[in-house]
N, C-alpha and C positions, 0 to 999 in steps of 0.2 A: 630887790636884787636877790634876798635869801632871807628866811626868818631863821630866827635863832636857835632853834631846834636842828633847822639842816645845819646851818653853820659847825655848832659844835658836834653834829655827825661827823660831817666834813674834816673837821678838825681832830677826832678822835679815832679816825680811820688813816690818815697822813703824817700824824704827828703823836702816834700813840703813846711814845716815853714820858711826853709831860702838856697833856693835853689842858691843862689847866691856865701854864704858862703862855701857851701858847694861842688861847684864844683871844686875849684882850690884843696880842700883835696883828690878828689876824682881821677884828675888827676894826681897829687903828685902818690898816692899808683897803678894808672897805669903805671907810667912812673917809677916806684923803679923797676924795673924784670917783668921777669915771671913766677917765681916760685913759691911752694906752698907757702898760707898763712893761717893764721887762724884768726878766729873772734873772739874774746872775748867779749860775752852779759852780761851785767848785766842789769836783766830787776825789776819792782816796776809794780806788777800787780795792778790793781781796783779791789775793792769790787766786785762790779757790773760793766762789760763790756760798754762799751761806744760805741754803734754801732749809726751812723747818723738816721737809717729807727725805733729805736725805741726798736727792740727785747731784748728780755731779754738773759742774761744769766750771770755768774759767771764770773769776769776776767778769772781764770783759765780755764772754759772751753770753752773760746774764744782763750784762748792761745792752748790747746792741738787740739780745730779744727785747728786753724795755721797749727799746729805740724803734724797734720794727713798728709797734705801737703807737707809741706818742709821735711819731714825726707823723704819719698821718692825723692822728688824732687834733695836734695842735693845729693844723694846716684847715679840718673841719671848722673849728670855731674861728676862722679867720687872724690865726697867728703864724709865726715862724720861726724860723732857728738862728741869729745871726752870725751864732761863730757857737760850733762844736769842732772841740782841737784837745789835740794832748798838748802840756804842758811843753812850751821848748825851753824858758830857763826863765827862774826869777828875778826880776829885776830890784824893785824897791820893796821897803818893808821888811819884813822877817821872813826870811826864806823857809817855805812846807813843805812836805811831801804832795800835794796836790801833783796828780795823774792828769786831769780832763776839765778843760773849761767849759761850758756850754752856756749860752745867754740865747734865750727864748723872750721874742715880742709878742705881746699880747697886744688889741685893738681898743680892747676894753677889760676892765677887771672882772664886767660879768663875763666875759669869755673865759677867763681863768675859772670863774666858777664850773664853767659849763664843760669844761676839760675836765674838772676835777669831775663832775657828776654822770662821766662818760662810763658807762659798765665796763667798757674794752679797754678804756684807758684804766678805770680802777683792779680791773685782772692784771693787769700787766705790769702795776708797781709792783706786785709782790717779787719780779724780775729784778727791778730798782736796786729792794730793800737787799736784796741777797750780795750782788754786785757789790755795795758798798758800805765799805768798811766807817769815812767818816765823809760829811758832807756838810759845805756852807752856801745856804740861801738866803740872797733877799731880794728886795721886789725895790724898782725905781720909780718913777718915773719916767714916761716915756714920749712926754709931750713936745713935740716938735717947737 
């Protein structure tokens, strides 16, 4: 599927704050199968976009450049989108500011790889990264 050299490129390029912690979770959800999964976002956009070079723009239209992006992208490896939506009101739990849900299927976790090792798709988080302020992922299972 990936040796451990890409892996923690992979890792160190996605999850740059604490790429340390975050690789034993990453190998965990490679080593459960190979089946499909999906992702569950819940993303907390900025006002204003946070890009490092300065430009301007909207979180939102930092996140739908993303989007121009990965929705084909994800579509190449044979995944999809199930539900991307703004938030219309919390129900159970402890009520967030969470903005935008999105849940993304994957076919297989090596297509999640292959997403991640996409050049157009890896240009395009830096769109993401700027868009959002704070974000919660994780990976399911997705087997029927």
């Amino acid at each position: 599927m990936t040796n451990d050299a890409e892996l923690e490129d992979l890792v160190a390029y996605y999850e740059p704050q604490s790429p340390d912690e975050a690789l034993p979770r990453w190998r965990r959800l490679l080593a459960s199968g190979e089946g499909p999964i999906a992702l569950v976002n819940r993303f907390k956009l900025r006002e204003r976009a946070l890009y490092p070079d300065g430009r301007e723009a909207t979180g939102l239209d930092a996140l739908l450049t993303y989007a121009a992006t990965s929705v084909p992208a994800l579509e190449r490896v044979g995944g999809r989108f199930l539900v991307s939506s703004a938030v219309l009101a919390p129900l159970f739990g402890t009520p967030d500011d969470t903005d935008l849900v999105v849940v993304g299927w994957f076919p297989a976790r090596r297509a999640l790889l292959e997403l991640l090792r996409d050049p157009d798709y890896r240009a395009a988080f830096e769109h993401r990264r700027a868009a959002v302020a704070a974000e919660w992922v994780v990976a399911a299972d997705a087997a029927a």
